[in-house]
ROPA-885803 format. One line per 5 residues: number of its first residue (from 1); for each residue x, y, z of C-alpha. Coordinates in steps of 0.001 Angstrom, whole numbers, padded with zeros to 6 digits. Each point is the difference from the previous one (the first is absolute). Layout:
BEGIN
NUM	X,Y,Z | ...;
END
This chain:
BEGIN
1	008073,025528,-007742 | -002463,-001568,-002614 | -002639,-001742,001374 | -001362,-001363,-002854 | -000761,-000035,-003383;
6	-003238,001381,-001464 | -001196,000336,-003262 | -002931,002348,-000638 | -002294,-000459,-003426 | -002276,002676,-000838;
11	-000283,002502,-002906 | -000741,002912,001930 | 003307,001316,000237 | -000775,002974,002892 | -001819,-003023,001821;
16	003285,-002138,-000590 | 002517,002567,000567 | -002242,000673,003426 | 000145,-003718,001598 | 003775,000061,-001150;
21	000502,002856,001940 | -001381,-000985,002700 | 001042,-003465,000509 | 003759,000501,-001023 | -000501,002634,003097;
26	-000579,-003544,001923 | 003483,-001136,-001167 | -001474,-002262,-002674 | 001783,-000439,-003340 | -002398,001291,-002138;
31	-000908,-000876,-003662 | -002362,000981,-002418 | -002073,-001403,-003195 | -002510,001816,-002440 | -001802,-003003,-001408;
36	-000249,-003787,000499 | 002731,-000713,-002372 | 002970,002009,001163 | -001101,-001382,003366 | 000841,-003740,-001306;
41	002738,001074,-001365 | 001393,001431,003464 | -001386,-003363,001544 | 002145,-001548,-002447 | 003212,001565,001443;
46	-000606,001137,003599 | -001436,-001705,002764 | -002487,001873,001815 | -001293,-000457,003230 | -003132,001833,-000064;
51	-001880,000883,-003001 | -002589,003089,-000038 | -002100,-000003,-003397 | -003104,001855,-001237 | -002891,-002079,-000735;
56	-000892,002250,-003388 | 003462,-000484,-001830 | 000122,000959,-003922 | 001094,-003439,-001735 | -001728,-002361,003269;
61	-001885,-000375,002873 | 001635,000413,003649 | -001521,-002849,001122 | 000970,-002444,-003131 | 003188,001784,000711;
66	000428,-002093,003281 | 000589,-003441,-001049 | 002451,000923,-002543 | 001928,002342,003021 | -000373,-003513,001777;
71	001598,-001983,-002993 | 003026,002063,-000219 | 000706,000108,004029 | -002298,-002002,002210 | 000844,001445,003344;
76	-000993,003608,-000942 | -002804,002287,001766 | -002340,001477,-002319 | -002096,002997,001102 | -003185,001134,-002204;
81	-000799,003655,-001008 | -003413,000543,-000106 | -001718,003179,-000590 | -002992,001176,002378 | -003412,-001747,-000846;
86	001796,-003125,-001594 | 000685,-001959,003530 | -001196,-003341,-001181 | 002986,000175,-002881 | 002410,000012,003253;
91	-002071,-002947,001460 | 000064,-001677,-003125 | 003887,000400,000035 | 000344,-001678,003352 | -001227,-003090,-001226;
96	002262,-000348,-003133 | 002707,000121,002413 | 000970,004072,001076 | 000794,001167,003090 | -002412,003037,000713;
101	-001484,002544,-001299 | 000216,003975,-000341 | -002259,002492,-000847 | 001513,002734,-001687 | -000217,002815,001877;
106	000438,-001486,003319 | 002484,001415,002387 | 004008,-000429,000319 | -000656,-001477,003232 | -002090,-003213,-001484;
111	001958,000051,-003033 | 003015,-000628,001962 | -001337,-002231,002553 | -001228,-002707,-002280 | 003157,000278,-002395;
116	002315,-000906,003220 | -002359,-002641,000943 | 000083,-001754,-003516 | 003981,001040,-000059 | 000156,-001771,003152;
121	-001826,-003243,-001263 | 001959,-000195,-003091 | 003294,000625,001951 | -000800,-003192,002517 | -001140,-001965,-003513;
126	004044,000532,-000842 | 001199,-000732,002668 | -002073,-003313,000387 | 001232,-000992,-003382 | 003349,000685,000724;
131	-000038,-002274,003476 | -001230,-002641,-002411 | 002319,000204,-002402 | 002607,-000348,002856 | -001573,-003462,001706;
136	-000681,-001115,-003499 | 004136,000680,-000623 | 001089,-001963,003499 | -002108,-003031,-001005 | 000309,-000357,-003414;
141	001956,-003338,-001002 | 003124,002129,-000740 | 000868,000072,003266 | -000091,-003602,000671 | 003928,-000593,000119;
146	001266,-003114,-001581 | 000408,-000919,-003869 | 000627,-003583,000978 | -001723,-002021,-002088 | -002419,-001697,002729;
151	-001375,003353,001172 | -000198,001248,-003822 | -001974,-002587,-000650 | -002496,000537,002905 | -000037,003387,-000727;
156	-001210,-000351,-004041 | -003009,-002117,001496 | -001106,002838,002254 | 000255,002530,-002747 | -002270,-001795,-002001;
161	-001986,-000193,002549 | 000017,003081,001451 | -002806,001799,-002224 | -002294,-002855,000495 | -002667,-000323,003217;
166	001391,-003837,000329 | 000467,-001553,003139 | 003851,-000333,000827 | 001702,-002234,002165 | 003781,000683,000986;
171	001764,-002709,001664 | 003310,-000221,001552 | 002396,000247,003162 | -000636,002537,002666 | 001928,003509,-000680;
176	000425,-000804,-004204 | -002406,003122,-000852 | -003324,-001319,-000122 | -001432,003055,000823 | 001849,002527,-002020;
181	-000610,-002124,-002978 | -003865,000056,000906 | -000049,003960,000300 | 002086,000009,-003497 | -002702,-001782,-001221;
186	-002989,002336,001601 | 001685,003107,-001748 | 001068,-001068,-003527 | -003948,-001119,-000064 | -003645,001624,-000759;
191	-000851,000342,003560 | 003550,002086,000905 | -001934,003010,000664 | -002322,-001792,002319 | 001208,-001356,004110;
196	002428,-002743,000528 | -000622,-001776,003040 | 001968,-002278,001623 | -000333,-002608,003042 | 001955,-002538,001654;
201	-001890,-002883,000709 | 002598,-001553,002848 | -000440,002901,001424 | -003628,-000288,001311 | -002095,-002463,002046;
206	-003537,-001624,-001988 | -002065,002659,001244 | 002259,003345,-000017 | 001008,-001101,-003561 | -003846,-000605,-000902;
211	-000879,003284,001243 | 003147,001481,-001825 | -001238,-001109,-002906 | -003639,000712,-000566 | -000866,002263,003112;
216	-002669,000297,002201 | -003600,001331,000766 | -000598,001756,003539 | -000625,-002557,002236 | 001437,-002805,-001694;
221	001648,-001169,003287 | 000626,001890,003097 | 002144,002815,-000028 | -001068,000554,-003979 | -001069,003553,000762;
226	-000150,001610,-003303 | 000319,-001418,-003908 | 003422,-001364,-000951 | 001175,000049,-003814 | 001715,-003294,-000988;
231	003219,-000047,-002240 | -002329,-001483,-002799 | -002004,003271,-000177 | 002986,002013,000783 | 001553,-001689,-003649;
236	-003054,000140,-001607 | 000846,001225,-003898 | 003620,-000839,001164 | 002131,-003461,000864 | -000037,-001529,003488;
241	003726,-002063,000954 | -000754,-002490,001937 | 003641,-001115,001349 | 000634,-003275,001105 | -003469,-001545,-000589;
246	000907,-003495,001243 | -000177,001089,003272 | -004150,000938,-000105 | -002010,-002425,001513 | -001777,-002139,-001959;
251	-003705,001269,001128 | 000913,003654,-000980 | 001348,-001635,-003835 | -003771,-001111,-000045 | -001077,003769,-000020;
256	003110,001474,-002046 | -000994,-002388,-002799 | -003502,001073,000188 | 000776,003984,-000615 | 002978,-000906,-003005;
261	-003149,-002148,-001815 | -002549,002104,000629 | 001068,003770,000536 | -001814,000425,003598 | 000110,-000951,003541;
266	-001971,000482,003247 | 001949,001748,002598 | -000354,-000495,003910 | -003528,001104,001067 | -001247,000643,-003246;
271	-003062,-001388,-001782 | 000469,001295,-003778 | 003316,-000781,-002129 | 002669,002430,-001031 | 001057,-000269,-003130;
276	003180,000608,-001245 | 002241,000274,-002690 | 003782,-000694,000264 | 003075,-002021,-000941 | 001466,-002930,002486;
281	003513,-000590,-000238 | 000931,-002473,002562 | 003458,-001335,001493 | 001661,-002986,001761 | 003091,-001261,001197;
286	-001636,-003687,000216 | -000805,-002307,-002456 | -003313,000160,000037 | -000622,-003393,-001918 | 001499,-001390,003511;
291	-002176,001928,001820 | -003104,-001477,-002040 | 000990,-003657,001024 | 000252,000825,002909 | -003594,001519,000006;
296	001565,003601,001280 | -000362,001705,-003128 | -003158,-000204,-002626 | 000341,-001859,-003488 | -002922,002452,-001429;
301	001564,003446,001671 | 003570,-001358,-001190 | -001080,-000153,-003827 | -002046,003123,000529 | 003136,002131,001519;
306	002537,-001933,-002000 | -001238,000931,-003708 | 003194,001658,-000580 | 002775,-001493,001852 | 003597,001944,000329;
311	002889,-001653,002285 | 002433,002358,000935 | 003457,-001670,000521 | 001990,000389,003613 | 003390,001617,000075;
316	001975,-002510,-000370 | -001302,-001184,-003177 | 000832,003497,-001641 | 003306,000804,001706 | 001260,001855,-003138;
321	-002882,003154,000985 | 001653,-000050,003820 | 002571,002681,-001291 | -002340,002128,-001525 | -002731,-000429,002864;
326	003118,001111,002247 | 000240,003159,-002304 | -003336,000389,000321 | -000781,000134,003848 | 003528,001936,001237;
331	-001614,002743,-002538 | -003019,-000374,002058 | 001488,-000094,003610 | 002740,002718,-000596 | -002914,002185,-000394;
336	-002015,-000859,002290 | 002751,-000414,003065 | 001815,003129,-001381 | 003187,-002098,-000445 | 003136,000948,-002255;
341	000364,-003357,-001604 | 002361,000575,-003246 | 000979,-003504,-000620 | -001065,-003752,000485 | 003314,-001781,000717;
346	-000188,-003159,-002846 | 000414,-002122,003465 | -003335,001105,001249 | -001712,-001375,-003340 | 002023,-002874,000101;
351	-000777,-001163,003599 | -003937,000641,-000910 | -000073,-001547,-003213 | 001147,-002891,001770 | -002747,-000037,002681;
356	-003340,-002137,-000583 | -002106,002661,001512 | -003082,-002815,001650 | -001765,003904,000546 | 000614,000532,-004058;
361	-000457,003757,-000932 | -001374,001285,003284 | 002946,-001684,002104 | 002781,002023,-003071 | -001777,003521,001049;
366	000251,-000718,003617 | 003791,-000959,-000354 | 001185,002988,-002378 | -002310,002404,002738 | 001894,-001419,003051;
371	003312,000051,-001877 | -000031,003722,-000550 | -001537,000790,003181 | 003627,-001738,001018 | 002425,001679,-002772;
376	001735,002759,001766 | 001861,001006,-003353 | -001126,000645,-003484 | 000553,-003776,-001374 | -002306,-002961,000683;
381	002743,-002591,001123 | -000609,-003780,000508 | 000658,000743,003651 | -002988,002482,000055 | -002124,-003319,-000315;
386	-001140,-001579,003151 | 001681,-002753,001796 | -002267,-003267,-000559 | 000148,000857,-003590 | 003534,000311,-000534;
391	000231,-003569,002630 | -002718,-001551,-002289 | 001000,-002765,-002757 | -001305,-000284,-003313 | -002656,-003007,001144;
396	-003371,001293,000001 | -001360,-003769,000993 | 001649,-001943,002190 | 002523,-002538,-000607 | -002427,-002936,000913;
401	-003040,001193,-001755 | -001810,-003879,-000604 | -000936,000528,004003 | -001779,003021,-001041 | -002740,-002262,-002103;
406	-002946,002605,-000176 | -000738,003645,-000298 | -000378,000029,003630 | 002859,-000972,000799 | 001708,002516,-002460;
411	-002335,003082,000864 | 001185,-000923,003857 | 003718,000345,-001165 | -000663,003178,-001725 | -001729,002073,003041;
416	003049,-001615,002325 | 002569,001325,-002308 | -002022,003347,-000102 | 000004,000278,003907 | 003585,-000532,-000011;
421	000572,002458,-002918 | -002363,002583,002196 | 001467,-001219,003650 | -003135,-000708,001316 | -002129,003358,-001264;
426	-003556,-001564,-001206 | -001239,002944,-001869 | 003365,000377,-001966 | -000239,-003392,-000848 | -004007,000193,-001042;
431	000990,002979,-002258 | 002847,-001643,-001785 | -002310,-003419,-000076 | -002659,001871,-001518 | -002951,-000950,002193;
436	-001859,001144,003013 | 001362,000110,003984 | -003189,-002527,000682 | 000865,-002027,-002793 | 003857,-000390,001192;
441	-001124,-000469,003569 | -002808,-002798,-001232 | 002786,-001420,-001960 | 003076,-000111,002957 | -002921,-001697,002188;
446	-000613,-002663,-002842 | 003424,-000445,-000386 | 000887,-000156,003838 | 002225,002654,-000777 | 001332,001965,003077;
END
């Protein structure tokens, strides 16, 4: 079993063959250089997890050596050899960048001990990277289904905005993607190395959203018995999603504005400013310009937030991506339900392509979910679909839609065809509307909804 690769540089051959010996003992894959050029050359080619190299080499100097060993593979562990009575040459090589240091001479034991430990940094440095690569992979804009020409189009404006630190604004229906998009956006930037935070606003009263957000000093307010981190520090160097953004209250904009303009807040408690530095990318299901008028929503936080607008379009405006989107999620289902789905009847994409879907994206994953929970063969059949769907007509408004004269009105139709759709079950029909439990039950008791 190889444990890792090592490359060892010194010209002292017997001293060479020695640590080979050794270490390869230790089930490490062992390799071995003269001088500083053969070593590049084996940089060139292999990838080495540890490197071990002599500080007195004939054609360089160990420690100039390490920022070229860093060129060719950044996540390698470099250990100095120094001889006795020439320490500060191993302290000098700590701050260019190595590992540790040896003395030659010292014994296995050591030797051993503090090539494992810099094996074992490098090791977790790969497998960090690799983890990275793999988020990076799920949210890249490839995997945004659809080549309609609508969500195309949304999509080229977020690439060119992706490598920028511009404020972004997505817009559109509950369930359309909003968030995916914004996390595509995170990691095809600068900062995709660095946290993505996310936070529903609906989700949150005034004050458990303000502390959410900035955090706390001990004793801010009772029960405040130790320091709390807001999501802004959390994201510092990184982006912070704030999801449905119409829904903050309009003293708490006051403060968000403040830290976008000027790079700092004071938290809870506190008496100095944190500063930090990260990316907003905000989201909203409402038209905000409304919301203005209506003196809900703030003109200066809108244009702030709303640099970079991107409207993703609803479902039904895109029908031709429904068949690939239904692709798409039985993949994802079969796999995660352990189901043997071979085939998708041509009935089953039919009957959804003809849906509306109100619940857009979200509402088409909780349908194809339920619909193979309910397969008891290998084929997804139209009759695998539930009942209100395959009862529903193709009217997503109703018939006498001039009663309906406002948004109101509309939004109130919407959450009562929801209820029906989940019989009832509130946090079902939250999750496919996209916002909070409070904010449904504040809305039902606005709407004299039972």
């Amino acid at each position: 079993m190889n444990k890792g690769n090592i490359l060892i540089i010194d010209d002292e051959e017997e001293l060479r063959r020695l640590l080979s010996k050794l270490l390869s003992l230790e089930g490490f894959r062992i390799f071995e250089a003269a001088d500083a050029k053969s070593a590049c050359d084996m940089l060139n080619k292999e990838e080495f997890h540890v490197v071990i190299t002599d500080v007195k080499l004939p054609d360089a100097s160990g420690i100039d050596l390490i920022s070229k060993i860093k060129e060719y593979n950044p996540l390698s562990e470099i250990i100095v050899l120094t001889a006795y009575g020439t320490i500060h040459d191993g302290v000098r090589a700590i701050k260019e960048g190595a590992f540790d240091y040896i003395i030659k001479g010292d014994d296995d034991n050591k030797i051993i001990s503090i090539t494992e430990k810099a094996m074992e940094k490098a090791r977790m440095g790969y497998r960090i990277e690799q983890l990275e690569k793999k988020v990076e992979k799920r949210f890249n804009f490839d995997n945004i289904t659809g080549n309609s020409r609508l969500l195309l189009d949304a999509i080229e404006v977020a690439k060119k905005v992706a490598d920028t630190d511009t404020t972004v604004l997505i817009e559109g229906e509950t369930g359309t993607g909003k968030d995916l998009l914004a996390q595509s956006i995170h990691y095809s930037g600068s900062r995709r190395s660095k946290p993505f935070v996310a936070i529903n606003c609906s989700s949150f009263s005034k004050e458990l959203l303000e502390s959410e957000m900035f955090g706390y000093k001990t004793g801010a307010f009772t029960g405040a018995n130790k320091n709390k981190k807001g999501l802004f520090e959390e994201a510092n160097l990184g982006t912070l999603f704030l999801d449905e953004i119409g829904e903050m209250d309009i003293s708490l904009q006051a403060k968000l504005l403040r830290v976008i303009e000027t790079g700092s807040f004071i938290k809870l408690g506190d008496t100095k400013p944190t500063s930090v530095d990260i990316r907003i990318i905000a989201a909203t299901n409402r038209n905000l310009e409304d919301e203005i008028e209506k003196g809900n929503f703030r003109a200066d936080l809108f244009y702030r937030i709303g640099v970079m607008k991107i409207e993703l379009p609803a479902l039904r405006n895109r029908k031709e991506d429904i068949p690939s989107l239904i692709e798409s999620y039985v993949n994802v289902y079969r796999e995660k339900l352990k189901r043997t789905i071979k085939e998708i009847d041509p009935g089953f994409i039919k009957r959804l392509t003809e849906y509306n879907f109100p619940g857009n994206i979200r509402e088409l994953k909780n349908l194809i979910e339920r619909a193979i929970i309910l397969t008891t063969g290998n084929v997804l059949k139209e009759s695998s679909l539930p009942a209100e769907l395959l009862s529903h007509k193709n009217d997503s408004l109703p018939k006498n839609i001039t009663e309906y004269a406002s948004l109101e009105e509309l939004e109130k139709v919407h959450i009562t065809k929801i209820l029906d759709y989940t019989e009832g079950n509130k946090t079902k029909a939250a999750e496919i509307l996209g916002i909070g439990l409070t904010t449904l039950y504040r809305k039902l008791q606005s709407y004299g909804i039972e």
